[in-house]
N, C-alpha and C positions, 0 to 999 in steps of 0.2 A: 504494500500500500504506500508506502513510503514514497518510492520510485516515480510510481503514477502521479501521487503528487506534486513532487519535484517536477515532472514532465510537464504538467496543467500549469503550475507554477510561471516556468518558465517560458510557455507558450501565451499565458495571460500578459506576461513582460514584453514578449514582443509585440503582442498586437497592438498596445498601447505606444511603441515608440513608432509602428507602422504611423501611427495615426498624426501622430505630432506634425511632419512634417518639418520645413526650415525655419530656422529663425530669422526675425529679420536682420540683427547684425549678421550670419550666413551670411543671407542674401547680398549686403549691402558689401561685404567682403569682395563677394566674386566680382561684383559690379563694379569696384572701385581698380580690379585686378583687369577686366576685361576692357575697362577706359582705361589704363596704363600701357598694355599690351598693343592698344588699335594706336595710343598718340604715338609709340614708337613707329609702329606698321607703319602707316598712313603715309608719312615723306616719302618712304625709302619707295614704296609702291607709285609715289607719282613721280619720284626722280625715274625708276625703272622705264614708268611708261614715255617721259621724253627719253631716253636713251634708245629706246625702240624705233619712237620717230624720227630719231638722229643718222640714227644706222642707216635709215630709207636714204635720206639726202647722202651718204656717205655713199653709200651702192652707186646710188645715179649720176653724182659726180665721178665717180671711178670708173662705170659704165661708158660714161660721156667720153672721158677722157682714151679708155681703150679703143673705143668706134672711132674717133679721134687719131688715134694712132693709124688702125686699119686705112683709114680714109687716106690719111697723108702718103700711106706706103703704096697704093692703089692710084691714085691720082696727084701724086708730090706737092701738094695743096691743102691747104685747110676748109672749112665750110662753117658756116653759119646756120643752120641750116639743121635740126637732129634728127627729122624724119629722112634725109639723107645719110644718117648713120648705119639704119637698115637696123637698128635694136630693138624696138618699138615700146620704146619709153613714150611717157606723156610730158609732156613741159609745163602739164600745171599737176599737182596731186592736192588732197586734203590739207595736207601741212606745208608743203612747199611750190615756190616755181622754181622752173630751173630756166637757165639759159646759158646760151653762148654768145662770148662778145666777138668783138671786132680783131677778123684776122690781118698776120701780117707776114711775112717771109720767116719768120725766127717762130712763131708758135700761136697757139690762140687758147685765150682762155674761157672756163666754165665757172657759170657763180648757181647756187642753192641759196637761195634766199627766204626765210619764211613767210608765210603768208601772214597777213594783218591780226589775224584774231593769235595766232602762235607766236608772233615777233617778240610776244615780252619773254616768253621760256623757252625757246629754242633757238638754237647757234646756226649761225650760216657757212656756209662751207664753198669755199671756189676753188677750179683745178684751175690746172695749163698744160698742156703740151710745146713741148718747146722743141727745135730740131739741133740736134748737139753738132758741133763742131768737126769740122772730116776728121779721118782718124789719117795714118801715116800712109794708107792705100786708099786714100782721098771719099771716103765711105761715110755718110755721116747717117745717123739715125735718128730716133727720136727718144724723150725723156719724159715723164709724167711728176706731176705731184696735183697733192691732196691737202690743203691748208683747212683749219677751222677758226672762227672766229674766238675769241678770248672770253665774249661773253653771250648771252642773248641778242638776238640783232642780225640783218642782215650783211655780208662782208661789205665791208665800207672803202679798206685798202686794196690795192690791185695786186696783182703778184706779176712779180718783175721777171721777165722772161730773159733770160742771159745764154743760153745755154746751157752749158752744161751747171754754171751759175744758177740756177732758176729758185727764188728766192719765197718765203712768204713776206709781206710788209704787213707789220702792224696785227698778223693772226698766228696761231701754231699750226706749225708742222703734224702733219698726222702721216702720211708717208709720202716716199719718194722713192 
């Protein structure tokens, strides 16, 4: 009998705590843990998502600048012109435009520039192709880069086409 009672006993203890439920300090614990945990998330998740759209401009300028190369090797000239690159890129997207400037014998360059509603948080990015210098069996080729701007904003400085020189002004370097 003993046993059986202990059993009831302890089965009357449980059901009583089934019933309780949380307390509101609980409550107010997890809540204060779950607003600590989202203020940390929340930046790191919107810097992530400009870094995604950054990438897009980064692709299409590097894009640009490849069909760019193609072009020059094909026709020893540059273009203005991307639907003649044969890539079938667009020159305007959600976040950015793109374009090519004014060619010249020595190279031509490409700018990414954001569009109005994104200019305040995303970086602009402009290439060049530039044609390098003959080599000693009078051969000359071609050289790319990929500058970004320092901050938010459309590239403002031009990139100095020198050859084999080919500089960023006033942006970073991201490759060459």
């Amino acid at each position: 009998m003993k046993t059986e009672f202990k059993a009831k006993f302890l089965q009357h203890i449980n059901k009583k705590r089934q019933d309780q439920g949380f307390t509101l300090i609980e409550l107010l614990v997890v809540i204060i843990i779950i607003g600590i945990l989202s203020a940390i998330a929340l930046p790191s998740f919107l810097s992530q998502a400009n870094k995604a759209k950054q990438t897009e401009a980064k692709q299409y300028v590097s894009s640009i600048n490849k069909g760019m190369q193609a072009y020059y090797a094909e026709n020893t000239k540059f273009t203005t012109d991307v639907s003649l690159l044969g890539l079938g890129l667009k020159t305007q997207t959600t976040n950015y435009g793109y374009s090519i400037g004014a060619t010249s014998a020595e190279g031509v360059t490409s700018v990414a520039a954001p569009n109005a509603a994104a200019a305040a948080s995303l970086k602009g990015y402009a290439g060049a192709v530039a044609v390098t210098a003959p080599d000693a069996s009078g051969a000359s080729g071609t050289q790319t880069i990929l500058c970004e701007t320092t901050g938010p904003g459309a590239p403002t400085a031009a990139i100095a086409l020198l050859g084999t020189g080919t500089v960023c002004n006033g942006m970073t370097l991201v490759t060459k």
